[in-house]
Biopython code that builds the backbone (N, CA, C, O; Angstrom):
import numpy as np
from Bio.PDB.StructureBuilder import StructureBuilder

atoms = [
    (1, "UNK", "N", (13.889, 42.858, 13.834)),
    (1, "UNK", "CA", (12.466, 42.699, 13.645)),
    (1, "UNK", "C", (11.962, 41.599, 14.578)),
    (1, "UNK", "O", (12.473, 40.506, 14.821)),
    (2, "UNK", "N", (10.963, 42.086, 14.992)),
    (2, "UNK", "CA", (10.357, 41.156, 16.325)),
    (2, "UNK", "C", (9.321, 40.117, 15.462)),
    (2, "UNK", "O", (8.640, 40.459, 14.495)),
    (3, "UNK", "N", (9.367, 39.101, 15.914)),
    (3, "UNK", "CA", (8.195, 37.977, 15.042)),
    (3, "UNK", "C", (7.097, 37.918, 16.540)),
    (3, "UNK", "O", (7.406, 37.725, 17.716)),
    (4, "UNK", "N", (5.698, 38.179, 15.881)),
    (4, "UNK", "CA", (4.980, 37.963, 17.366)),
    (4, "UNK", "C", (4.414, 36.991, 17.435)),
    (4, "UNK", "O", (4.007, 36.405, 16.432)),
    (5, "UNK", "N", (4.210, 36.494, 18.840)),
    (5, "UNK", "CA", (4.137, 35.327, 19.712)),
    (5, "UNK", "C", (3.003, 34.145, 18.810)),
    (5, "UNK", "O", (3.109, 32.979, 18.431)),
    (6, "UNK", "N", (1.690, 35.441, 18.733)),
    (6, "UNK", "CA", (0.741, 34.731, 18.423)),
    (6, "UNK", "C", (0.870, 33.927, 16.816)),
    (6, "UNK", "O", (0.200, 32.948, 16.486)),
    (7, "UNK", "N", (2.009, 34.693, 15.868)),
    (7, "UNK", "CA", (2.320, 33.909, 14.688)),
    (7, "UNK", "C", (3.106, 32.629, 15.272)),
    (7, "UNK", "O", (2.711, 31.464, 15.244)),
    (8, "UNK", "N", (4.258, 33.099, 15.781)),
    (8, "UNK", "CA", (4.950, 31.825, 15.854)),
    (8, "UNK", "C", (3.952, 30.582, 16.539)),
    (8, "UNK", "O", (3.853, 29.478, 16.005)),
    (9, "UNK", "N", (3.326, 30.909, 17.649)),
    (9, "UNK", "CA", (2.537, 29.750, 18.025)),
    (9, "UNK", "C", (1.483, 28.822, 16.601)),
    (9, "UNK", "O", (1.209, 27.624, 16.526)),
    (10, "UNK", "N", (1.055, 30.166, 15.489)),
    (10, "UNK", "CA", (0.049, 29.698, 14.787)),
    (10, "UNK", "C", (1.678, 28.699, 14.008)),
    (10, "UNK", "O", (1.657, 27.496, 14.270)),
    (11, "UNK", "N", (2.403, 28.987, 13.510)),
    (11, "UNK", "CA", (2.991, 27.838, 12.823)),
    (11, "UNK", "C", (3.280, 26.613, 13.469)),
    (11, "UNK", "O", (3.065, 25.528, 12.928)),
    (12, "UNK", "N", (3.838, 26.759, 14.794)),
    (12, "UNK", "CA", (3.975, 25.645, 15.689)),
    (12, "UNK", "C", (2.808, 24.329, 15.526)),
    (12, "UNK", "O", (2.889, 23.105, 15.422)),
    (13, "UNK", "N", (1.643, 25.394, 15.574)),
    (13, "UNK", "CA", (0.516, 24.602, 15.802)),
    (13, "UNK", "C", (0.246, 23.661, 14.391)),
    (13, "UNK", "O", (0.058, 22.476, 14.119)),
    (14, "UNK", "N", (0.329, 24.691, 13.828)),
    (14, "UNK", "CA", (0.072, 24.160, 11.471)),
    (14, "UNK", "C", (1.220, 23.062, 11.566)),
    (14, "UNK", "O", (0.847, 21.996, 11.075)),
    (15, "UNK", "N", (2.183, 23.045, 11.938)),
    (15, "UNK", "CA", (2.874, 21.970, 11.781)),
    (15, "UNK", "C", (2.886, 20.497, 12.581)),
    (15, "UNK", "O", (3.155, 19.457, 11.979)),
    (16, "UNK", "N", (2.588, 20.529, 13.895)),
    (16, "UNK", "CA", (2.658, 19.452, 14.841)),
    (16, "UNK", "C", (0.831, 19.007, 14.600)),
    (16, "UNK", "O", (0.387, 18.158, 15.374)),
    (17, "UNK", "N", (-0.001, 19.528, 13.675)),
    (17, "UNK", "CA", (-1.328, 18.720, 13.638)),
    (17, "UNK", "C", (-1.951, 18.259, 12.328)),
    (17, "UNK", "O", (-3.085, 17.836, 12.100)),
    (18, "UNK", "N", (-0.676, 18.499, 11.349)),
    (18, "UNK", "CA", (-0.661, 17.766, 10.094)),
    (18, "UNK", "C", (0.055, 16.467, 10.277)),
    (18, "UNK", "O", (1.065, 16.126, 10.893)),
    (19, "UNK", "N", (-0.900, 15.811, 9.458)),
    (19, "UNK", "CA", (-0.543, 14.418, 9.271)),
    (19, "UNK", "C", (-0.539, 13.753, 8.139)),
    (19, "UNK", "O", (-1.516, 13.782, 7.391)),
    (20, "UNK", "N", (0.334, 13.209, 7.919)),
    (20, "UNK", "CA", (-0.065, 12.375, 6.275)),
    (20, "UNK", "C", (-0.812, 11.007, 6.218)),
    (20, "UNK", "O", (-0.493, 10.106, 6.993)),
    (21, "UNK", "N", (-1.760, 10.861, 5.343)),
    (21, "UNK", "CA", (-2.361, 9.943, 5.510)),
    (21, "UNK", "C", (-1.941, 8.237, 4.648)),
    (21, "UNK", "O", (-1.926, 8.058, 3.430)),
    (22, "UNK", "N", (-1.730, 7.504, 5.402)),
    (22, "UNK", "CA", (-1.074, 6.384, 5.046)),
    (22, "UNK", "C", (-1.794, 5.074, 4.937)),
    (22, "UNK", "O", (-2.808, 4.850, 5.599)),
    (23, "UNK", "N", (-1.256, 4.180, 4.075)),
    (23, "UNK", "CA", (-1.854, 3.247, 3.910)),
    (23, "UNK", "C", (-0.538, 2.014, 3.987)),
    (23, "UNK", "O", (0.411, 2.033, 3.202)),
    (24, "UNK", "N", (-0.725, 0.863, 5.203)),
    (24, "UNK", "CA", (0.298, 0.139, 4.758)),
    (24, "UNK", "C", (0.099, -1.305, 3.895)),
    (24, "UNK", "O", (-0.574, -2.081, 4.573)),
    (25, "UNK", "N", (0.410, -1.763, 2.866)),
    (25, "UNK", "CA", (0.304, -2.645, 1.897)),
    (25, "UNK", "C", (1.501, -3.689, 2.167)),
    (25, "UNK", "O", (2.704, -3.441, 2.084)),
    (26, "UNK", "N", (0.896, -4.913, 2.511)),
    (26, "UNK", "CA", (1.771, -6.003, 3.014)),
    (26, "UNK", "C", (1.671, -6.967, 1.934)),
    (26, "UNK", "O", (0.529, -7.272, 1.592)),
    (27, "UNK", "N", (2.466, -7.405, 1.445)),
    (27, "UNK", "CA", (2.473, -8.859, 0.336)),
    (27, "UNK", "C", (2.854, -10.336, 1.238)),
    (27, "UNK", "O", (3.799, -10.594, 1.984)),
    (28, "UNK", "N", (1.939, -10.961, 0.900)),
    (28, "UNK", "CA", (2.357, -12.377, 2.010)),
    (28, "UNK", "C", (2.391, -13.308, 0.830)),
    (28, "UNK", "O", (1.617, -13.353, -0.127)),
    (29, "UNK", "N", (3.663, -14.193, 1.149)),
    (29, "UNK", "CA", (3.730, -15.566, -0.185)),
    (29, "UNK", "C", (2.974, -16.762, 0.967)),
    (29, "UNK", "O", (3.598, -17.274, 1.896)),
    (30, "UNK", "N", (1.828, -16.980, 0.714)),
    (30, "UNK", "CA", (1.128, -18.317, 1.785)),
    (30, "UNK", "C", (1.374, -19.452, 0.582)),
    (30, "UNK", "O", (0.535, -20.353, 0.602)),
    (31, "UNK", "N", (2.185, -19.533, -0.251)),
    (31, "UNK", "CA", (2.659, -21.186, -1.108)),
    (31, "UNK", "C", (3.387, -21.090, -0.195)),
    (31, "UNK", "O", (3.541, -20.424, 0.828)),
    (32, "UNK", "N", (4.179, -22.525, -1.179)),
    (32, "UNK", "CA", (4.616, -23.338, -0.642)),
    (32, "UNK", "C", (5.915, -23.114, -1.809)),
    (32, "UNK", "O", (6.911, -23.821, -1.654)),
    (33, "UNK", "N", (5.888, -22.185, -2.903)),
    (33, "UNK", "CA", (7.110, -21.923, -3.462)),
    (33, "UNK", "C", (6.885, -20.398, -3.807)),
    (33, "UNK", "O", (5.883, -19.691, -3.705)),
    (34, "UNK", "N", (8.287, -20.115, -4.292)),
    (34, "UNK", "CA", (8.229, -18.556, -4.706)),
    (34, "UNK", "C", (7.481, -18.252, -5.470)),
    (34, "UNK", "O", (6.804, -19.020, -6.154)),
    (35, "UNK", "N", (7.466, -16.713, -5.494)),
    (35, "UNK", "CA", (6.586, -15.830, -6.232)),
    (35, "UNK", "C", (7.434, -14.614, -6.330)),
    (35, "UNK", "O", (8.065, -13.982, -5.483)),
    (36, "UNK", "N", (7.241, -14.449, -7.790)),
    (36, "UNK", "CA", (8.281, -13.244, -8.034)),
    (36, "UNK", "C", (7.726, -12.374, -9.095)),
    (36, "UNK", "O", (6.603, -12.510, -9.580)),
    (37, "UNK", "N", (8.720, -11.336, -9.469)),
    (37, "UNK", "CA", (7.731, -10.133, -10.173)),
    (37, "UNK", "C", (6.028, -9.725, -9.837)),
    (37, "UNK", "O", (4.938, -10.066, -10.297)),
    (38, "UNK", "N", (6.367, -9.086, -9.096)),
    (38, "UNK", "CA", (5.389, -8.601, -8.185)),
    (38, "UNK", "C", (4.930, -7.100, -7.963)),
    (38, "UNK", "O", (5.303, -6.389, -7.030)),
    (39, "UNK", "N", (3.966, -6.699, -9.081)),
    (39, "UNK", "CA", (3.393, -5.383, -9.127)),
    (39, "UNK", "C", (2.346, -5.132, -8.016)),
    (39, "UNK", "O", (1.346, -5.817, -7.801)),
    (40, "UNK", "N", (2.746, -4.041, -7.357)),
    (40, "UNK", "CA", (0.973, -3.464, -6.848)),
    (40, "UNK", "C", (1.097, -2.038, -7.811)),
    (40, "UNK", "O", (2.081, -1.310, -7.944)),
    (41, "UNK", "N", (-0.344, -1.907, -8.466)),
    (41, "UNK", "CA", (-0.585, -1.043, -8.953)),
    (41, "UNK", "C", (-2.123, -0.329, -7.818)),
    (41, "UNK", "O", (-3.043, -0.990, -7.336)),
    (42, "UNK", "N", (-1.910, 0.973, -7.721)),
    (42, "UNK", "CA", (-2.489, 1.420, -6.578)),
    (42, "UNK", "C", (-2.408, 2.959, -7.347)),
    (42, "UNK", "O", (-1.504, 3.483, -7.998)),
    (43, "UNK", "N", (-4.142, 3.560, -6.861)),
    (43, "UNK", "CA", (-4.193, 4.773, -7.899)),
    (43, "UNK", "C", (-2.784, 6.116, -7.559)),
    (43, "UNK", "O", (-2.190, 6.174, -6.483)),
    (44, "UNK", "N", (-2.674, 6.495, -8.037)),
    (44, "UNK", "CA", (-1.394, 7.416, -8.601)),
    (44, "UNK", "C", (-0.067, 6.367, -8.419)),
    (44, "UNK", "O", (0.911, 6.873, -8.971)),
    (45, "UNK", "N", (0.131, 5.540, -8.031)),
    (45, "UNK", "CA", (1.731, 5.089, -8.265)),
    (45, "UNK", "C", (1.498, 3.635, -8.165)),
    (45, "UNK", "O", (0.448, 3.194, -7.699)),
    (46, "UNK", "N", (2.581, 2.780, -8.647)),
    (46, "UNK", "CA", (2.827, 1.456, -8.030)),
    (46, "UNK", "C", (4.285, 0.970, -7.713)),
    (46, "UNK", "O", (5.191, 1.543, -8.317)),
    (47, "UNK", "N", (4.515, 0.250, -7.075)),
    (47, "UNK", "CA", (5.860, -0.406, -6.253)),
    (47, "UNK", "C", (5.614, -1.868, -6.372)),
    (47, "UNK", "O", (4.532, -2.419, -6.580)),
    (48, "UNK", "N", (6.769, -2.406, -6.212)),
    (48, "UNK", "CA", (6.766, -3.775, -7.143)),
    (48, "UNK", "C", (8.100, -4.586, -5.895)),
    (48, "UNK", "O", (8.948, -3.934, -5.285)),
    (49, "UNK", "N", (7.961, -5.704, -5.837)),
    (49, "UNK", "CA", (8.950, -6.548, -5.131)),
    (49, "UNK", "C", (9.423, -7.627, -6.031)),
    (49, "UNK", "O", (8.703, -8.108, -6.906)),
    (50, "UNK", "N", (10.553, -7.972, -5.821)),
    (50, "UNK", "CA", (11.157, -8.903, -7.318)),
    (50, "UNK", "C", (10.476, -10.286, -6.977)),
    (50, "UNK", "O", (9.811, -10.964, -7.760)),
    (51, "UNK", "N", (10.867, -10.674, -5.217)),
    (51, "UNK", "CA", (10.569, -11.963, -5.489)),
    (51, "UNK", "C", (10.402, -11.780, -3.660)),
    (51, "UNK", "O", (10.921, -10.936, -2.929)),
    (52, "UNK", "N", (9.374, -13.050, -3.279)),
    (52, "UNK", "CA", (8.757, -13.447, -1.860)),
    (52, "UNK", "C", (9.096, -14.583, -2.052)),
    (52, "UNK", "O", (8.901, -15.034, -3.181)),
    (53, "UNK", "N", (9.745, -15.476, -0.987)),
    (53, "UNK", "CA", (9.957, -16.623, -0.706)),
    (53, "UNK", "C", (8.391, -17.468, 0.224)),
    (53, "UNK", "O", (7.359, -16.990, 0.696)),
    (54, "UNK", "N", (8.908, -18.798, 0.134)),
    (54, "UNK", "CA", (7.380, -19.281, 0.820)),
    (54, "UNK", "C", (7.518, -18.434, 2.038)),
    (54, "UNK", "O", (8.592, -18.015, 2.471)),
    (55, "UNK", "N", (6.257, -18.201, 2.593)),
    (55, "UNK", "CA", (6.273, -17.878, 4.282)),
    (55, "UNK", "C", (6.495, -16.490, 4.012)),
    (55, "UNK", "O", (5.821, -15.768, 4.747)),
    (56, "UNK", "N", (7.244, -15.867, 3.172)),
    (56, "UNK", "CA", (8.069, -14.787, 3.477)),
    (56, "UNK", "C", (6.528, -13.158, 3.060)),
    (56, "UNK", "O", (5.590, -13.115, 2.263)),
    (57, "UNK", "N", (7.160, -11.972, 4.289)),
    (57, "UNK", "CA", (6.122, -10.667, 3.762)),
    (57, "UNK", "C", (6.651, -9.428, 3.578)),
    (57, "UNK", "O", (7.787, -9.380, 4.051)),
    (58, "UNK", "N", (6.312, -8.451, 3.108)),
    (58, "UNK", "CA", (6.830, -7.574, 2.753)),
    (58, "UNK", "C", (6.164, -6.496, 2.712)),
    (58, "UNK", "O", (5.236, -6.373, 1.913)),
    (59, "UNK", "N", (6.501, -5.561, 3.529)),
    (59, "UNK", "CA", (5.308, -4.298, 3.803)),
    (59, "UNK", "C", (5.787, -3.023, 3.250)),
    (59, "UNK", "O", (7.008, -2.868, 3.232)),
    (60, "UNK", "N", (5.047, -2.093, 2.799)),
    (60, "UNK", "CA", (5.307, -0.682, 1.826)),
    (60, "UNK", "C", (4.252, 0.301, 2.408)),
    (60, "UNK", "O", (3.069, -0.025, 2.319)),
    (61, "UNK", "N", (4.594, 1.500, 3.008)),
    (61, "UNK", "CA", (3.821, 2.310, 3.380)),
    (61, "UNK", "C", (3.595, 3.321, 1.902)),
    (61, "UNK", "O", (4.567, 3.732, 1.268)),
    (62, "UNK", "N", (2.390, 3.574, 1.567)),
    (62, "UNK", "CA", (1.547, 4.300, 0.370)),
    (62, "UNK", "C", (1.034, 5.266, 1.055)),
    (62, "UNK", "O", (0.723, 5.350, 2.243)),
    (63, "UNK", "N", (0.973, 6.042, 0.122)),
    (63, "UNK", "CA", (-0.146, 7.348, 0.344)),
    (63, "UNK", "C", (-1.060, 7.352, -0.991)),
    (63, "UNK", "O", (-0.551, 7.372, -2.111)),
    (64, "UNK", "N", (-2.746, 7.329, -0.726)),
    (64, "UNK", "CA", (-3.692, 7.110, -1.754)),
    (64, "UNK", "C", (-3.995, 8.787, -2.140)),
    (64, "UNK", "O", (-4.600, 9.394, -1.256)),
    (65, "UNK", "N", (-3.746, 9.323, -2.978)),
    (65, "UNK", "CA", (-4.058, 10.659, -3.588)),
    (65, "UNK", "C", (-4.693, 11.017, -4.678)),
    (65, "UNK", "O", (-4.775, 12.150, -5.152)),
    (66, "UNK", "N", (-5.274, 9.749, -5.184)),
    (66, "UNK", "CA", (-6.391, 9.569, -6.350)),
    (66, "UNK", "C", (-7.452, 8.690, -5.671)),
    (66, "UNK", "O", (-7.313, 8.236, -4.535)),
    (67, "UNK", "N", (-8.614, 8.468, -6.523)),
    (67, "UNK", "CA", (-9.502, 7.481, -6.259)),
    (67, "UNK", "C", (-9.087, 6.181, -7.362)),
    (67, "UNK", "O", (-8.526, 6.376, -8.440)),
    (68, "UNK", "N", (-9.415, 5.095, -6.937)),
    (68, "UNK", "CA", (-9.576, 3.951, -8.266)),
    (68, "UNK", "C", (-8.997, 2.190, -7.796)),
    (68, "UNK", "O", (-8.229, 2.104, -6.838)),
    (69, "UNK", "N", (-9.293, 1.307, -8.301)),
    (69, "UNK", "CA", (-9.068, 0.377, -7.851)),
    (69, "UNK", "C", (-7.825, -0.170, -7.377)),
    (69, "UNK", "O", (-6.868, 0.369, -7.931)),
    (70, "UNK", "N", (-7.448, -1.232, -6.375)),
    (70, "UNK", "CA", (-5.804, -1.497, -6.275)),
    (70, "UNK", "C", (-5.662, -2.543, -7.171)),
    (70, "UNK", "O", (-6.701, -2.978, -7.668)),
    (71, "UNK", "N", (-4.469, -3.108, -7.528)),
    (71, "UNK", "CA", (-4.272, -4.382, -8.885)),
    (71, "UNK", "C", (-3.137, -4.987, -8.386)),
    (71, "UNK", "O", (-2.379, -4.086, -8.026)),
    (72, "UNK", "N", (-2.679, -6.006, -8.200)),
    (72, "UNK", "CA", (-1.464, -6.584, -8.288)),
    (72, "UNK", "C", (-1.924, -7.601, -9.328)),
    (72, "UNK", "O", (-2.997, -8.119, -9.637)),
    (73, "UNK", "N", (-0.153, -7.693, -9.899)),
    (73, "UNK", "CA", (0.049, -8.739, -10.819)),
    (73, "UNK", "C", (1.598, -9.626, -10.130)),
    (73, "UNK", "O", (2.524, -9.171, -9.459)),
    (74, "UNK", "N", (1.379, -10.816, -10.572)),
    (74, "UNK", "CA", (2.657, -11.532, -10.085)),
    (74, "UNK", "C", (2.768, -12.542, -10.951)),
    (74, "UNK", "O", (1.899, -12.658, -11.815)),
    (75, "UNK", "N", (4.170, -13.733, -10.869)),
    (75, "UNK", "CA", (4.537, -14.654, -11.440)),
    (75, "UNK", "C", (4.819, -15.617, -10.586)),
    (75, "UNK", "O", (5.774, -15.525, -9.815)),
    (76, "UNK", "N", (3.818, -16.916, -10.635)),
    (76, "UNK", "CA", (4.073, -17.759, -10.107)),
    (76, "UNK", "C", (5.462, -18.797, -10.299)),
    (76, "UNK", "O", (6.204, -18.478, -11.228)),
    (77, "UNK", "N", (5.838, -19.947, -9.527)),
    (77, "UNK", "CA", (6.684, -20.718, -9.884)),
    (77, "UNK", "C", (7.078, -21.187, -10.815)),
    (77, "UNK", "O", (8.291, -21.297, -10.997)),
    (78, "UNK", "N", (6.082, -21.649, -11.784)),
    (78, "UNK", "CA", (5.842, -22.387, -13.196)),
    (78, "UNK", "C", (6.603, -21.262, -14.363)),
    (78, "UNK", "O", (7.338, -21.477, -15.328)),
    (79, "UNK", "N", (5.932, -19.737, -13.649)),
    (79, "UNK", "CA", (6.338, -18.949, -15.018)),
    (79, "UNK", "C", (5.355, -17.933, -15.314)),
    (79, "UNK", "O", (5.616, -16.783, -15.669)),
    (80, "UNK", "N", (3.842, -18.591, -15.090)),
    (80, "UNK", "CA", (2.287, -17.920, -15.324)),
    (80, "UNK", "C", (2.549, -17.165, -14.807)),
    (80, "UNK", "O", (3.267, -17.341, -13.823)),
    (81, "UNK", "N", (1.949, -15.382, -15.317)),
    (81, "UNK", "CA", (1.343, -14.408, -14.863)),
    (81, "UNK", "C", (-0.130, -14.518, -14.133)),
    (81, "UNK", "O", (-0.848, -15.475, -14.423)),
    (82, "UNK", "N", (-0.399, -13.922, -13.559)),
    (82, "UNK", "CA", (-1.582, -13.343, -12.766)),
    (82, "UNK", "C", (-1.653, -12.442, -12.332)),
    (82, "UNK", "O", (-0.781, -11.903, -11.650)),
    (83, "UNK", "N", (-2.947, -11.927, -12.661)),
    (83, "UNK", "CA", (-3.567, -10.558, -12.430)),
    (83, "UNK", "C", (-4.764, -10.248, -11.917)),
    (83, "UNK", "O", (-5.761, -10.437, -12.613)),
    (84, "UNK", "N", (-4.887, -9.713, -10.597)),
    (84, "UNK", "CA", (-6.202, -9.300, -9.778)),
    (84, "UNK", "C", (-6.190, -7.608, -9.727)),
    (84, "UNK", "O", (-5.293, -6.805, -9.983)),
    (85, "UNK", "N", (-7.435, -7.448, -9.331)),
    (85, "UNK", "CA", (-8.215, -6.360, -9.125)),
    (85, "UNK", "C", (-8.464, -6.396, -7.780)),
    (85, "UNK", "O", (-8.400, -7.508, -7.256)),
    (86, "UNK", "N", (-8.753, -5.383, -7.038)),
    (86, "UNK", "CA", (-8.973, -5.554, -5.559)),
    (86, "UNK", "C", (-9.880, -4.225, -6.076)),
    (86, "UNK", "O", (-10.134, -3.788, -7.199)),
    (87, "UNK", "N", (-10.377, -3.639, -4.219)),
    (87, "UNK", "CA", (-11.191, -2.955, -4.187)),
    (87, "UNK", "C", (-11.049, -1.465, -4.145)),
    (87, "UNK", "O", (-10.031, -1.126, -3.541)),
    (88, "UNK", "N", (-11.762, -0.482, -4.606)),
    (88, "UNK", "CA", (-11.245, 0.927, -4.609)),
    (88, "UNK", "C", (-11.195, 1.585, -3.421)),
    (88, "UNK", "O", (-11.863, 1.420, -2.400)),
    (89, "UNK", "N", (-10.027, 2.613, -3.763)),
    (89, "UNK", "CA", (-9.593, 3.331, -2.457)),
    (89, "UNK", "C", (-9.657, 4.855, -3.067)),
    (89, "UNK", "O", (-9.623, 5.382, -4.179)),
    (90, "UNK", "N", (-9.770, 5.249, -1.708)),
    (90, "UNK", "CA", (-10.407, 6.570, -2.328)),
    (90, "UNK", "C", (-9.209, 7.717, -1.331)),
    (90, "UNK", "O", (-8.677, 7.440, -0.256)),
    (91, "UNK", "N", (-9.125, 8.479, -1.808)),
    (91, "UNK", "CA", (-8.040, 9.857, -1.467)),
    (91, "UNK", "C", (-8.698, 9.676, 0.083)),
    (91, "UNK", "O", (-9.790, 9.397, 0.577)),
    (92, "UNK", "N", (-6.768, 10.155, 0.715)),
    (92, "UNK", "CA", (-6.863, 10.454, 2.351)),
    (92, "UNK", "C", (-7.010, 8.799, 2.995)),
    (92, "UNK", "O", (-6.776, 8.702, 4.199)),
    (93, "UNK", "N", (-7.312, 7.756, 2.387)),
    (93, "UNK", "CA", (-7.530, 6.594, 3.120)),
    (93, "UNK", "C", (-6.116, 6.293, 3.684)),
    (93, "UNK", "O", (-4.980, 6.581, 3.307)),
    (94, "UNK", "N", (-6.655, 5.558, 4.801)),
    (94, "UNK", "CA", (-5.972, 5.413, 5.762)),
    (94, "UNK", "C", (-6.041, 3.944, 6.536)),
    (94, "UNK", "O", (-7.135, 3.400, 6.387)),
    (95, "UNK", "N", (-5.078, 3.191, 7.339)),
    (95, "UNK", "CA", (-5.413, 1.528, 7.159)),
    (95, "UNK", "C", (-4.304, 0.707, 6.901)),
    (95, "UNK", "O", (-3.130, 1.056, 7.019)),
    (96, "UNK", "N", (-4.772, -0.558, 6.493)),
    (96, "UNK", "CA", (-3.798, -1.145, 5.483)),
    (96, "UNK", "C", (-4.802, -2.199, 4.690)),
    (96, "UNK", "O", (-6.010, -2.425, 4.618)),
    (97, "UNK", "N", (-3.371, -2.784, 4.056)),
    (97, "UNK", "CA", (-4.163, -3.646, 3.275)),
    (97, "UNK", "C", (-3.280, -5.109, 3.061)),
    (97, "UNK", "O", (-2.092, -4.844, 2.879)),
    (98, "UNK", "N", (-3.450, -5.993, 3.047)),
    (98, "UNK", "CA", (-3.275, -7.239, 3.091)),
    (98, "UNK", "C", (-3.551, -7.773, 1.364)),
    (98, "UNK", "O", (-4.637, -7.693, 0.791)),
    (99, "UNK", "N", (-2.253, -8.324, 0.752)),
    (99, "UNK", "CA", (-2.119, -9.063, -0.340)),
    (99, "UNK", "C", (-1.638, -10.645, -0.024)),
    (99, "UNK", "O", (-0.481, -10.941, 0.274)),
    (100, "UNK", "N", (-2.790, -11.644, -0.152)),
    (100, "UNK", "CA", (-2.317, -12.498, 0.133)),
    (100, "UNK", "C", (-2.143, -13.504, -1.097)),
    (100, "UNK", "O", (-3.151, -13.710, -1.773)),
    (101, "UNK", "N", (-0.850, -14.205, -1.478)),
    (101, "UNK", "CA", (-0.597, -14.834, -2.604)),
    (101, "UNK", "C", (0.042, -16.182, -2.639)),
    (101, "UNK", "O", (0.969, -16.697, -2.013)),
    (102, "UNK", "N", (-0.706, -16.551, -3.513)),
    (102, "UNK", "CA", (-0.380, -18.470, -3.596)),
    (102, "UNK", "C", (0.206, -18.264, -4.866)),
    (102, "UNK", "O", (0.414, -17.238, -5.513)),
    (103, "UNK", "N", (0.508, -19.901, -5.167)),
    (103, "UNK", "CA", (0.805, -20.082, -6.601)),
    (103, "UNK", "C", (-0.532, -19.700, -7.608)),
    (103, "UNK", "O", (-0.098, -20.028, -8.713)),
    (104, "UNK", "N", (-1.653, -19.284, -7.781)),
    (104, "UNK", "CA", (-2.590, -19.000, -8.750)),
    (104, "UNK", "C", (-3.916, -18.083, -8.049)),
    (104, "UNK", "O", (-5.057, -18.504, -8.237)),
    (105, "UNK", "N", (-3.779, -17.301, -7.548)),
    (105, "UNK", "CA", (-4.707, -16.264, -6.486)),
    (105, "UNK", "C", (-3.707, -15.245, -5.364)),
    (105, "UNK", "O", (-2.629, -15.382, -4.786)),
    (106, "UNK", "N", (-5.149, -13.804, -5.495)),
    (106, "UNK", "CA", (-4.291, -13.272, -4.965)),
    (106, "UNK", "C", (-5.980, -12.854, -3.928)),
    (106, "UNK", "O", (-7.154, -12.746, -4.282)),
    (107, "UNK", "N", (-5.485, -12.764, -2.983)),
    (107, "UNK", "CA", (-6.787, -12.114, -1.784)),
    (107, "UNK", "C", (-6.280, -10.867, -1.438)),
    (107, "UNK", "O", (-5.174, -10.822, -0.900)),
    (108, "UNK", "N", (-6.849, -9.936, -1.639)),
    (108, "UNK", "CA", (-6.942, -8.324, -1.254)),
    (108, "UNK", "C", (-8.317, -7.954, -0.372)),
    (108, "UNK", "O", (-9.513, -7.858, -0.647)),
    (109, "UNK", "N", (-7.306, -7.760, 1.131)),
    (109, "UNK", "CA", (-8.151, -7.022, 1.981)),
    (109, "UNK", "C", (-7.808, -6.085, 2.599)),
    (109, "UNK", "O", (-6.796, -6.144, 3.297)),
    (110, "UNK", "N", (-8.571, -4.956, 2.508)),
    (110, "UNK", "CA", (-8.515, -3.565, 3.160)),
    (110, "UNK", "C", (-9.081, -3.619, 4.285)),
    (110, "UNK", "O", (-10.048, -4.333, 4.550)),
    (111, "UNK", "N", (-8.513, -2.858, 5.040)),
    (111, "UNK", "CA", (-8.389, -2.285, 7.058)),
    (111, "UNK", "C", (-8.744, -1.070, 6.717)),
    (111, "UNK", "O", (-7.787, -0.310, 6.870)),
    (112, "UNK", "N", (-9.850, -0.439, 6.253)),
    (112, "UNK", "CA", (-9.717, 0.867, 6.479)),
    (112, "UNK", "C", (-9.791, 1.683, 8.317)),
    (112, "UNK", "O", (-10.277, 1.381, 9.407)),
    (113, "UNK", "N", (-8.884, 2.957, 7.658)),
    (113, "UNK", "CA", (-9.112, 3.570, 8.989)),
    (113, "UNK", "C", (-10.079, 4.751, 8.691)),
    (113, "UNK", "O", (-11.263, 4.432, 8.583)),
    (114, "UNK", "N", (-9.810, 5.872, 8.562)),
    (114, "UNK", "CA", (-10.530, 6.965, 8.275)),
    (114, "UNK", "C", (-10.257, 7.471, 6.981)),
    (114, "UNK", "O", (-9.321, 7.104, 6.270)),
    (115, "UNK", "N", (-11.144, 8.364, 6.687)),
    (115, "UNK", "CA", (-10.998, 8.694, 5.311)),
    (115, "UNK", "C", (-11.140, 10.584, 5.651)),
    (115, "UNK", "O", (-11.072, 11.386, 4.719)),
]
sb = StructureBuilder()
sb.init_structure("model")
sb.init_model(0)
sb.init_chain("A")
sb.init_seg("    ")
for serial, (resi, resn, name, xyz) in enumerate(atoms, 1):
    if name == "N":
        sb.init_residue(resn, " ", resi, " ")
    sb.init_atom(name, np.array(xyz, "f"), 0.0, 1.0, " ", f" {name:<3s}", serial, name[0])
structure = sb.get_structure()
């Protein structure tokens, strides 16, 4: 059985112009001591890092497939929890995003690219 030209080209094509759309999420420790237990909650899933040393970052490529706000929670040196809200991301976004964390604050900023 002969497969013709013009199919095989149409799959060639369906495959080499899909793309997945990504988001990369970086955690930065800017103290001056650790920070550990470390949630990002991000709509449909979250991923978590145990522990960031001072100075130290840590990047996670996501894919956003819901709409709704991003959240990290962490534990500072002392022991305290903390918990932020960042800003909503919406399906297909694309970018990154920057978690920046001290001992008592967390700064969330989004790079969007396209949506």
């Amino acid at each position: 059985m002969k497969i013709p030209r013009i199919f095989v080209a149409f799959i060639i094509l369906t495959l080499t112009s899909c793309r997945a759309h990504m988001v990369t999420v970086t955690l930065v420790n800017t103290s001056a001591a650790p920070i550990s237990t470390i949630v990002v909650d991000y709509p449909s899933a979250t991923f978590g890092k145990d522990r960031l040393a001072p100075a130290e970052s840590f990047s996670s490529p996501v894919k956003i497939t819901d709409g709704g706000a991003i959240k990290v929670q962490f534990t500072d040196a002392r022991g305290t929890s903390h918990r932020y809200t960042g800003p909503v991301l919406h399906p297909g976004e694309e970018g990154s995003i920057e978690i920046r964390l001290d001992q008592a604050t967390a700064a969330i900023t989004v790079h969007s690219g396209t949506r």
